[in-house]
Every structure is written in C-alpha cells, then in structure tokens.
C-alpha positions, 0 to 999 in steps of 0.5 A: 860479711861478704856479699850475697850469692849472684844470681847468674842468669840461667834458668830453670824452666820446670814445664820445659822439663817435662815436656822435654822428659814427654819427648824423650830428651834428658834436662841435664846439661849446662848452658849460661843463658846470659853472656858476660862480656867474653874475654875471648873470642872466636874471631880474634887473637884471646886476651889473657886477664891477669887473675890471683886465684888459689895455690895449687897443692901436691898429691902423691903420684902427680906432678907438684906445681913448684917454683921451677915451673918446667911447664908454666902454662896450663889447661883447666877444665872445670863446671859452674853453678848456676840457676839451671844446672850449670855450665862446663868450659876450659881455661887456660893460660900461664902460671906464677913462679908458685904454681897460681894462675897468673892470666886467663882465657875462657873457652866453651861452648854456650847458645848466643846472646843474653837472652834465655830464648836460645838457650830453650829453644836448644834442647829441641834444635840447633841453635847458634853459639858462642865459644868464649866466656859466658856470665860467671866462667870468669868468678871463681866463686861458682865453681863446682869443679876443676881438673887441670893439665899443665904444659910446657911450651910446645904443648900449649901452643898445640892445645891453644892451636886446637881450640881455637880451631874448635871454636871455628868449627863450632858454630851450634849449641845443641842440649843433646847433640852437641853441648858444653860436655861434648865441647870440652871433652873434644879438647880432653880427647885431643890431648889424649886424656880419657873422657866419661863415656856420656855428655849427658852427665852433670857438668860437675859430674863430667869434670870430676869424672874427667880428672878420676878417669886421668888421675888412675892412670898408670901410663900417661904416655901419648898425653899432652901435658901432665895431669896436676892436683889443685885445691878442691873446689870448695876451697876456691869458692870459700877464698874467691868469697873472702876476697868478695868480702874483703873488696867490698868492705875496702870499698863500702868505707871508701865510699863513707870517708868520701860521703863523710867529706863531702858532708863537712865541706857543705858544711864548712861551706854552709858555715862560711856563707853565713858569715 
C-alpha cells in the first residue's frame, strides 16, 4: 500500500474568499505557499534532475515521441493540486531514447518564501516572487495536467534562452495581474503556440485549454517545436503512486532486516555477557 497523499502546503482560506469576492477580485488562480528546495533558480545556471517518469503514447495527426528522437528535448507545461486550487508551471528538459523524461527543470512563477503570508497578501497587491520550483512541481503524483512540446536542438536553446530571461523579468507575483497562468502562457505565446484567452482560469483548466487550443490546429507553421501526446494525467499520478508504494515498502523491510539485526546482536551480546 502506498502512502497517503501529502499534503502540499497551500491553503484555502475561506474568509479571504469572500472578502476577495466583496472587492470584485476572483479566488481562482494557483500559488504554492511553501517552497521546496528549487531545482532551479533564477539567479543561476538550471540543474537538470534525472527523473523516470512515464512513457509518452502516439496520437493520430501528432508527432510520436520514438527511438530516433529527432527532437531529444522538450518543454512541458502542466498543473498541480494542492490545498488551495493549485499551481501552473513548465518543465523542461531532455529525453530517453523512448521518448521519457531523462532530467528536469522546473519553471514558474509563485510568491517568495514558505510562508502563506505572501501568498494572501498577493491577491490584493504585488508581492515578491520566485521562479523556480515550489513544493510539489517536482511529484509527478499531483499532477492534474500536462501539455508537452518536443524540440530539437536549436529550438530549446531559444526557449530555455527566453525563460530564463523571463524569470529575470519577473520579480512580483500578483493573483490577478500577473500569475502562475500569465507566466506560462508568456513562454506558450513566445513559442508561438495559441493560449486561452483568460488567466483566470483553473490551472488544470488553462493547461488543458493550452494543449486543445494546439492540438486543433491545422498548421503549425511559425512554432517552436512540435506539439506531442502523453499519457493523461491520471495515469501518471497512478504510476508516480506504485513507485511511492514500491519505495516504501523496499524501505520499510530494509528498515525491519536492520531493527531485527540489531536485536539478535544485543542479544548475542547480552548471551555472552552472562557467560
């Protein structure tokens, strides 16, 4: 049996909402409150994290991941849950030889700091942000959607070029203004895929309204890189889980073998103290 849900640290603050509803500002948009320790930063050169997630599937009409990987990198854009109503961000980096993520660098925009205060204080003014990975982007068990571009080459250097300078321009987290959706879809638009009109929608909403938007398009001429189909994100929350399940269950009989060592030597120890 695998482990129970984490609870990832965002709240949901129910007389915010309505005070927010009082003053007109919708209670929609995704933020995590508490920051993991970022696998990438703004400030620095990123640090692609080897990852074994989930094989990606063909789709009629789209380009199947395969073997020969004429384009080995790839952009992800996906949504999380979380305590409060989620978080939108982008990952990106290179593929296997089977099409699977092989490393991993997160990118998104979220209020600064573990504590919840910022993230409240953000849906009535500007607060300070952080652009890297916030607690929870990095476990693909609380995923809730996903959208993925592959590219070549030339193409992820041009896309990893424009993120990092958007991470510089990027220095305040707004829940209206200028949030985790406005963030991800400024790199969508820069690669010259469509967006859904409004960032205040559900992160899972935006993100699957990203990929249908790109998905129905008959010509993708002018677009950075090549649209893709992956396994759903049900799927690679049930997987993300059996590994959960697995690991745990490698490490709780570890953890018996050595509770039941250390046993029979106190009392071989004891035994022989008596002698």
């Amino acid at each position: 049996m695998s482990r129970p849900r984490k609870q990832v640290r965002h709240f949901r603050t129910p007389t915010l909402a309505i005070a927010l509803a009082a003053l007109g500002i919708p209670f929609v948009l995704s933020k995590s409150v508490a920051q993991g320790a970022p696998i990438d930063s703004a400030t620095a050169s990123a640090v692609e994290t080897p990852v074994a997630p989930a094989a990606a599937s063909p789709h009629s009409g789209w380009a199947a991941v395969g073997p020969s990987l004429a384009k080995p990198y790839y952009i992800e854009f996906r949504s999380r849950s979380a305590q409060s109503y989620g978080h939108t961000f982008s990952i990106y980096g290179r593929l296997n030889g089977q099409g699977k993520i092989a490393t991993k660098v997160v990118a998104g925009l979220h209020p600064f700091t573990e504590s919840a205060l910022p993230w409240m204080v953000g849906h009535l003014v500007l607060v300070p942000s952080e652009t890297g990975a916030s607690d929870g982007d990095t476990e693909d068990q609380y995923v809730t959607a996903r959208f993925r571009v592959t590219l070549n080459q030339d193409e992820y250097k041009k896309v990893t070029t424009f993120i990092k300078e958007l991470q510089k321009k990027s220095p305040v987290w707004h829940a209206v203004l200028y949030n985790c959706n406005a963030f991800v879809g400024d790199i969508a638009r820069f690669m010259g895929l469509e967006t859904p009109l409004s960032t205040m929608l559900m992160p899972a909403n935006y993100i699957n309204g990203l990929r249908d938007l790109n998905q129905s398009r008959p010509n993708l001429a002018g677009v950075i890189g090549t649209p893709v189909e992956v396994e759903d994100a049900a799927k690679l929350r049930a997987e993300a889980l059996k590994a959960l399940g697995r690991r745990e269950k490698a490490a709780s009989l570890e953890h018996r073998e050595h509770t039941n060592s250390k046993s029979e030597r106190l009392t071989r120890n004891k035994a022989e103290s008596v002698q």
